[in-house]
C-alpha distance (Angstrom), angle and dihedral (degrees) to the residues before:
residue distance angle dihedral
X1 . . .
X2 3.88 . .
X3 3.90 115.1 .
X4 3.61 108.1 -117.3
X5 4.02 116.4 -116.1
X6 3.85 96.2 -112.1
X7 4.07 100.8 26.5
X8 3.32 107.2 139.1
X9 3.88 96.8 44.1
X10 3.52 118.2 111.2
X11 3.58 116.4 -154.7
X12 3.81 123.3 -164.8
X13 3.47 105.2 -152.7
X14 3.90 118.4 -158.8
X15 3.84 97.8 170.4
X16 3.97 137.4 127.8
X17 3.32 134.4 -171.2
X18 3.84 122.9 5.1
X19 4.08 114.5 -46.2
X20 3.91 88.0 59.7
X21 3.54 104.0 36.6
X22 3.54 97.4 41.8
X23 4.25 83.6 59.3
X24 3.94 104.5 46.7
X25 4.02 89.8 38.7
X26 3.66 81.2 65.5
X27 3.36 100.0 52.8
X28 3.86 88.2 43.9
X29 3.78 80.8 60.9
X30 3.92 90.8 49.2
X31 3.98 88.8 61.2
X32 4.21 99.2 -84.6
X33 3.72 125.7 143.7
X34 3.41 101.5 -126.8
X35 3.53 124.7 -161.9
X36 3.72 117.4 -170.6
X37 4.28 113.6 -154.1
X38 3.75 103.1 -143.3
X39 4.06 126.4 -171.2
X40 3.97 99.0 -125.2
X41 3.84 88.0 -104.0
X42 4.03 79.3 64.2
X43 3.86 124.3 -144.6
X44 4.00 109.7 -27.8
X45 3.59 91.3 -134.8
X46 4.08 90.4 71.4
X47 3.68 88.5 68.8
X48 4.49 93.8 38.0
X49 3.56 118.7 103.5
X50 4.11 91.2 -9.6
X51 3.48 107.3 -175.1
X52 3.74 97.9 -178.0
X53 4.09 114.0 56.5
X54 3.83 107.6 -115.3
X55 3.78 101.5 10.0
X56 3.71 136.0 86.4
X57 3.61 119.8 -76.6
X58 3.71 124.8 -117.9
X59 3.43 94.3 -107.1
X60 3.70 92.1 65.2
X61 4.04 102.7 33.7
X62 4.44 88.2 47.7
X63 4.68 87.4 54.2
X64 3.73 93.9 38.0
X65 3.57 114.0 58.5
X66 3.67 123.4 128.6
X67 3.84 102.3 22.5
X68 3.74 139.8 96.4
X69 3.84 124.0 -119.4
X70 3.97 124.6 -135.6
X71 3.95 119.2 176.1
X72 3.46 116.2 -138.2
X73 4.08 137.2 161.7
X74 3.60 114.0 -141.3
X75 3.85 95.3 -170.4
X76 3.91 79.1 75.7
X77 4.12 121.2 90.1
X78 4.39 80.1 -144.2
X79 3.53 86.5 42.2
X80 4.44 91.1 49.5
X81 4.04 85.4 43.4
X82 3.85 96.3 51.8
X83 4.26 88.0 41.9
X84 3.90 81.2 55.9
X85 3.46 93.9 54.5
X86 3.56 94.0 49.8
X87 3.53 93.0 43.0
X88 4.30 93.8 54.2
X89 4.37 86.9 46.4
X90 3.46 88.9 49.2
X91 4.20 130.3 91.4
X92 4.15 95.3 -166.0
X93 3.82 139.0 25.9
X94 3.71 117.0 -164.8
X95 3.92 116.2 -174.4
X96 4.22 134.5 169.6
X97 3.98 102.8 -173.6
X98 3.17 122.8 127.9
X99 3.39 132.4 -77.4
X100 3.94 117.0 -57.6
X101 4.19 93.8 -6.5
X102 3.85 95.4 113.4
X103 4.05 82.7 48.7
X104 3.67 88.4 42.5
X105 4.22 92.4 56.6
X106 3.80 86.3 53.1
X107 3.73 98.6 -92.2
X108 3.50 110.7 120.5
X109 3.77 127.0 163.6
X110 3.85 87.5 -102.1
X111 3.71 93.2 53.9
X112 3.87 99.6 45.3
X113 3.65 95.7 50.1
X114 3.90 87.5 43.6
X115 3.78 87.9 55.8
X116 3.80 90.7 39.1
X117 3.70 117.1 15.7
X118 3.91 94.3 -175.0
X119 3.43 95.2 45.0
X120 3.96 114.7 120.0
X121 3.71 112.6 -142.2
X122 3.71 123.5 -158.7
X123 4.33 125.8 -171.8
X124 3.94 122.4 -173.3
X125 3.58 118.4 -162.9
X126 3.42 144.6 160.4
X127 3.88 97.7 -100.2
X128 4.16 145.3 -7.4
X129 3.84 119.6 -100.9
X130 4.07 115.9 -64.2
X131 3.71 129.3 71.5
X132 3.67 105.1 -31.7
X133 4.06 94.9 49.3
X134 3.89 93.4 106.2
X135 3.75 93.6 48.1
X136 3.66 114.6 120.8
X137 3.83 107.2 -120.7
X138 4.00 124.9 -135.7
X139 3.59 125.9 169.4
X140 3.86 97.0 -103.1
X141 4.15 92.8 34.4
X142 3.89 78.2 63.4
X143 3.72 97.0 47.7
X144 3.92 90.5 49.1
X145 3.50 94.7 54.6
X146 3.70 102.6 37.2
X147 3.86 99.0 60.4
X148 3.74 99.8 -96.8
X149 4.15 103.5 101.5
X150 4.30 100.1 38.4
X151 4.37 82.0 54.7
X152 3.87 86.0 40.9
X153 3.90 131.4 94.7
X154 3.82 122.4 5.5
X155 3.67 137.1 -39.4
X156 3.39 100.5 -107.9
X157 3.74 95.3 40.9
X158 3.80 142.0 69.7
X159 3.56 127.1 -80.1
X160 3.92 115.0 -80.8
X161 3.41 140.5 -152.6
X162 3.77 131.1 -121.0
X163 3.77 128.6 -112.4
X164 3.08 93.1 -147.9
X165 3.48 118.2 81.9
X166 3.67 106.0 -124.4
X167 3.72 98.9 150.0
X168 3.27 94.4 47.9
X169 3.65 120.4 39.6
X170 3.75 89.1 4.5
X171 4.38 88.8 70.9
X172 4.38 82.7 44.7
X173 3.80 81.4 67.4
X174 3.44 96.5 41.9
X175 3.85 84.6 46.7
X176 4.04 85.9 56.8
X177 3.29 102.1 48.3
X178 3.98 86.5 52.1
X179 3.88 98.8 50.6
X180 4.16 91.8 36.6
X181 4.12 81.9 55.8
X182 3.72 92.8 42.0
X183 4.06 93.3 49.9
X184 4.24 84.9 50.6
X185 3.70 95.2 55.9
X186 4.00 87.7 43.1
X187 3.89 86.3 71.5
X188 3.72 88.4 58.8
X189 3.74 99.4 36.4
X190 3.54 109.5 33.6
X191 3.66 86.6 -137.6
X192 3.74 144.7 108.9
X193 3.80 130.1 -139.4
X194 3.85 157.0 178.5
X195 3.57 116.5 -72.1
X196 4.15 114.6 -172.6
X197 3.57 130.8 -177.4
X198 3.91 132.3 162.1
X199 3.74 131.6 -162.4
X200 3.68 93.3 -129.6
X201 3.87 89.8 54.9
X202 3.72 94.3 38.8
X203 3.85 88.3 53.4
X204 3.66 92.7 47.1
X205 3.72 85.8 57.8
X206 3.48 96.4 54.1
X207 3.81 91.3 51.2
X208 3.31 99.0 49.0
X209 4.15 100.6 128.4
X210 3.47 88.6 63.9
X211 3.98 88.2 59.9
X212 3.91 79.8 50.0
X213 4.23 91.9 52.7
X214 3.88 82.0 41.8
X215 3.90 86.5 63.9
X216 3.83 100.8 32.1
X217 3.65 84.6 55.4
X218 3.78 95.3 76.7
X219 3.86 90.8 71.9
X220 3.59 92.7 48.8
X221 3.59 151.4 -81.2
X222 3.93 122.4 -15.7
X223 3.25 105.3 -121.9
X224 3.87 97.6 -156.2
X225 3.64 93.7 60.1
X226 4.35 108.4 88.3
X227 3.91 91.1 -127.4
X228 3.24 131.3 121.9
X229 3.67 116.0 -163.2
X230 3.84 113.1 28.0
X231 3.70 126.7 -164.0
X232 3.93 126.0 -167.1
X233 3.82 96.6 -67.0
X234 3.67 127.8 71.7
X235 3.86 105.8 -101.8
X236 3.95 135.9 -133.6
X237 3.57 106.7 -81.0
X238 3.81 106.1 -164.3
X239 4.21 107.9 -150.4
X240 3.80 91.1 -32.5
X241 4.20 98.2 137.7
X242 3.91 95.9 -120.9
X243 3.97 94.0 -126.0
X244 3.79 151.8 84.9
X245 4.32 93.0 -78.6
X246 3.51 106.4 64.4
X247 4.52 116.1 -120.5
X248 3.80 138.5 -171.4
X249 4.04 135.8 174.9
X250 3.96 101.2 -113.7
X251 3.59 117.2 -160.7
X252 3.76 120.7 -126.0
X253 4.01 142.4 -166.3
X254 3.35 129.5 -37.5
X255 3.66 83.6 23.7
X256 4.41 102.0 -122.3
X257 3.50 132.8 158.7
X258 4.11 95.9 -89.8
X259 4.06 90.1 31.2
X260 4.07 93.1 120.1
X261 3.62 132.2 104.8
X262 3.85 118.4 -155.9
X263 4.00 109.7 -119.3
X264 3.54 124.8 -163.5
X265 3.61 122.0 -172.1
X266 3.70 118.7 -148.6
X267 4.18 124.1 174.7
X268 3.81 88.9 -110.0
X269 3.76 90.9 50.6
X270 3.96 95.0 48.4
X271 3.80 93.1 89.2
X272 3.42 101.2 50.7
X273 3.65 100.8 42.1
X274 3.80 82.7 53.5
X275 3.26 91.9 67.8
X276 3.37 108.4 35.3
X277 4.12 87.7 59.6
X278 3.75 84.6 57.5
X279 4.27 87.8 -104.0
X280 3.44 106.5 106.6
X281 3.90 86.9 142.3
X282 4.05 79.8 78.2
X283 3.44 91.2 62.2
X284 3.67 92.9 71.4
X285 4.15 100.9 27.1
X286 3.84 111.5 116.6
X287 3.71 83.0 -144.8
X288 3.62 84.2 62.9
X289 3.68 119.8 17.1
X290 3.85 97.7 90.3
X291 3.82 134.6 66.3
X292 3.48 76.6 -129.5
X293 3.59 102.3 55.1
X294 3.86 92.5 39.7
X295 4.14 93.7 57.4
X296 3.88 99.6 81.7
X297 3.93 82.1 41.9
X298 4.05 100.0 51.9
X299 3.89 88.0 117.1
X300 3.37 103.9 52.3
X301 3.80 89.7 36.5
X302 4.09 85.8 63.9
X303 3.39 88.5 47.1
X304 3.47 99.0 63.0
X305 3.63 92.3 40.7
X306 3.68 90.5 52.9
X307 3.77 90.0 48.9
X308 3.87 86.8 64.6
X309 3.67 95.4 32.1
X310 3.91 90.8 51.9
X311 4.37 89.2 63.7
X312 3.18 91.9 59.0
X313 4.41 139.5 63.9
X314 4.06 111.4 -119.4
X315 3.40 101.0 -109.2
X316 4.16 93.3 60.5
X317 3.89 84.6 47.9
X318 3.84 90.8 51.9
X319 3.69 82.2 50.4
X320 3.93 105.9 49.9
X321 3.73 87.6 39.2
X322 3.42 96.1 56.3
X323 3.51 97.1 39.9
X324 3.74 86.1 73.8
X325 3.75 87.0 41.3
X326 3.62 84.1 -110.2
X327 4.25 107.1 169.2
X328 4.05 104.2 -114.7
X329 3.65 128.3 138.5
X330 4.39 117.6 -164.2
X331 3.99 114.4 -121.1
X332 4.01 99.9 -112.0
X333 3.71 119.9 -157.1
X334 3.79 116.9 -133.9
X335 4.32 79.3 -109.1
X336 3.55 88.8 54.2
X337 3.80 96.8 45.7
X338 4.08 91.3 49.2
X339 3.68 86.7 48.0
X340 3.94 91.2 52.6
X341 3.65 113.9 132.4
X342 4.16 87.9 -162.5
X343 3.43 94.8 44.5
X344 3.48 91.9 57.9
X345 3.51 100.9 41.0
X346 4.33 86.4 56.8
X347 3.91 82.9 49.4
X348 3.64 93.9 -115.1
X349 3.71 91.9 129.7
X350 3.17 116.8 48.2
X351 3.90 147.2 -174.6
X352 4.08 118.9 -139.4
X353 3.45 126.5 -173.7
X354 3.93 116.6 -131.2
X355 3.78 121.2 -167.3
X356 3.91 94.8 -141.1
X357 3.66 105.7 21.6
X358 4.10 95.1 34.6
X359 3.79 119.9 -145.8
X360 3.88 124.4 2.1
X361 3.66 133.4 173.3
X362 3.31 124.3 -124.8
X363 3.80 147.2 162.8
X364 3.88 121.3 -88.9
X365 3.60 137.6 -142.2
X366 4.09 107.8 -66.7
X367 4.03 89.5 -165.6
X368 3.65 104.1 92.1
X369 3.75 115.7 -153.6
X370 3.62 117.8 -173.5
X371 4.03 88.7 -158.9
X372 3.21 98.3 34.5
X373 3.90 113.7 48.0
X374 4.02 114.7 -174.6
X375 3.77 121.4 -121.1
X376 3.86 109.2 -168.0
X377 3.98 114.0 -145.3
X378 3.80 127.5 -166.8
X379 3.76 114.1 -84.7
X380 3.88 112.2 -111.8
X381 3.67 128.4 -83.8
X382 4.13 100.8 -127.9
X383 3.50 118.2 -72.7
X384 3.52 90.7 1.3
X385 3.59 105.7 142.8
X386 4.15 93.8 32.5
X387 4.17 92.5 111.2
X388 4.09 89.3 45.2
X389 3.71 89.2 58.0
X390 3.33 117.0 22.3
X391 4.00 87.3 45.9
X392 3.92 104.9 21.3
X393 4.09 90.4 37.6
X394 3.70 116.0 25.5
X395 4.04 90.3 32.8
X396 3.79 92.2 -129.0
X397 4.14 109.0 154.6
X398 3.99 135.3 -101.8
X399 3.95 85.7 -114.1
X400 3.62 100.2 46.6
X401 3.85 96.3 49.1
X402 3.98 89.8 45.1
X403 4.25 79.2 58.7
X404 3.88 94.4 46.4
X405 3.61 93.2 54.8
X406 4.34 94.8 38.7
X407 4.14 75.4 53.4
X408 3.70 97.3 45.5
X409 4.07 96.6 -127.1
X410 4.09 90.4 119.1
């Protein structure tokens, strides 16, 4: 059996919710032992959203996969001592309270890397030091702030929120990228260190050709974007693609809400698509024949396109298109992308077995490793694995854990 790439890291993972789970599940995937520090009322998201009476939501079993569970109450001195333990046996800490509560329990920087000088110790919050740092963080009060909602949506609408979850599990990546590059330069060093990421930051990263239109904009208007009168900030942009080939959402037969196919026009592809709308006049029309000439015409060029598009179902657009290696992409529902035959096959959707709820689907590991393939394990029931470490690891006794659970520290 292959050795995973990070087997032999533990990580101690002190995270809640999505930002921090969404980080050390990955590097559960990558071949870490995780061990997740829960209060003994566990992580709230087990009981959020629960769609099955008595069992652990969704939201909780799809972040926590590939880890083991210990309770533990920090507000206890036992509880502090056994955290230290942890915390000295342990290569990574990843944690997402607020702002100053790991300090606050008596764990500052200072202390963990006295206890643990190689230890690398990663914090996600909402934002860096300066006004906003006491702002609670949310998902979409990241995306607002971080670029991604005011260059959202359309012009003549309000600004909208992402499905995708770049606050969120977007900073976990972030997060990974951070501790992976930490763990490198402790083979040089010797030594641990700080790793910080926040969601507004992480967000701003992600949206960073906007802050490029935000600078090209002093010249003049960007021609690729369907408004008409710009001011001094980079507008809403609706489905236009953002770069130098010019893209739209085209709707397609029957007509439903995830009926599009994604259509981008390239000078190559002009031809082609011509002809295949039943235009191949256009082809050949000054008015028409250049990227140049088609930019003031990008909405009635979608138009047309549409008007073909709109005879036909999705998949025999995806077809035609691509037949004439045309760049499109279809508009998949979330049903259609659980139902994906492909998807599956790459192990991007994935079924887990769960001993109370019984099988879920869930997403799998998009980093490919061709040494070290992912095996995806049920997340753990609370407290699950609190005898194998506290007893089997940290050599406490049968009697004294049977105490620290009559006395509510584990």
């Amino acid at each position: 059996m292959m050795e995973k790439a990070l087997a032999g890291i533990r990580v101690l993972d002190m995270t809640h919710v999505q930002s921090g789970p969404s980080a050390t599940q990955l590097l559960g995937w990558l071949g870490a032992d995780v061990v997740k520090v829960e209060a003994p009322g566990g992580d709230v998201t087990r009981g959020q959203l629960r769609d099955v009476a008595g069992a652990d939501s969704l939201y909780f079993t799809m972040l926590n996969c590939n880890k083991r569970s210990v309770t533990l109450n920090t507000k206890s001195a036992r509880g502090r001592e056994i955290l230290t333990e942890l915390i000295r046996r342990s290569d990574v800490l990843v944690e997402n309270f607020g702002p100053g509560a790991v300090d606050r329990m008596g764990f500052t920087w200072d202390r963990i890397k006295e206890i643990n000088p190689r230890i690398v110790y990663a914090s996600i919050k909402g934002f860096g030091e300066g006004p906003y740092t006491g702002f609670k963080a949310y998902e979409v009060v990241a995306q607002a702030m971080g670029g991604s909602m005011a260059t959202t949506g359309f012009e003549d609408g309000p600004p909208m929120a992402t499905g995708a979850q770049i606050g969120d599990s977007g900073t976990g990546i972030h997060a990974v990228a951070g501790v992976l590059a930490a763990l490198l330069q402790r083979e040089r060093t010797g030594r641990g260190q700080r790793v910080n990421v926040a969601m507004q930051h992480a967000v701003l990263n992600l949206c960073r050709v906007k802050l490029r239109d935000q600078q090209r904009l002093q010249h003049g208007p960007l021609a690729e974007y369907p408004t008409e009168d710009f001011g001094d900030e980079v507008p809403r942009s609706g489905n236009a693609s953002g770069g130098g080939q010019p893209g739209w959402a085209v709707r397609c037969a029957p007509g439903g809400p995830n009926d599009y196919v994604y259509v981008i026009v390239q000078p190559p592809g002009w031809k082609p698509l011509a002809e295949l709308i039943g235009r191949p006049e256009l082809a050949d029309d000054p008015q028409w024949a250049t990227p140049e000439a088609r930019l003031p015409r990008l909405a009635k060029m979608f138009q047309l396109i549409e008007e073909w598009t709109s005879t036909l179902p999705k998949w025999q657009v995806l077809e035609r298109l691509n037949a004439h290696s045309i760049p499109c992409g279809p508009i998949l529902s979330t049903k259609e992308i659980i139902e994906d035959s492909s998807l599956a096959a790459n192990d991007m959707i994935v079924t887990v077995d769960h001993p109370e709820r019984g099988p879920f689907t869930t997403v799998g590991n998009p980093l490919k490793l061709s040494d070290s393939p992912t095996h995806i394990t049920t997340p753990p029931l609370l407290g699950e694995h609190t005898e194998e470490i506290l007893i089997g690891e940290l050599g406490l006794g049968d009697e004294e854990l049977r105490l620290l659970r009559a006395e509510g520290v584990v």
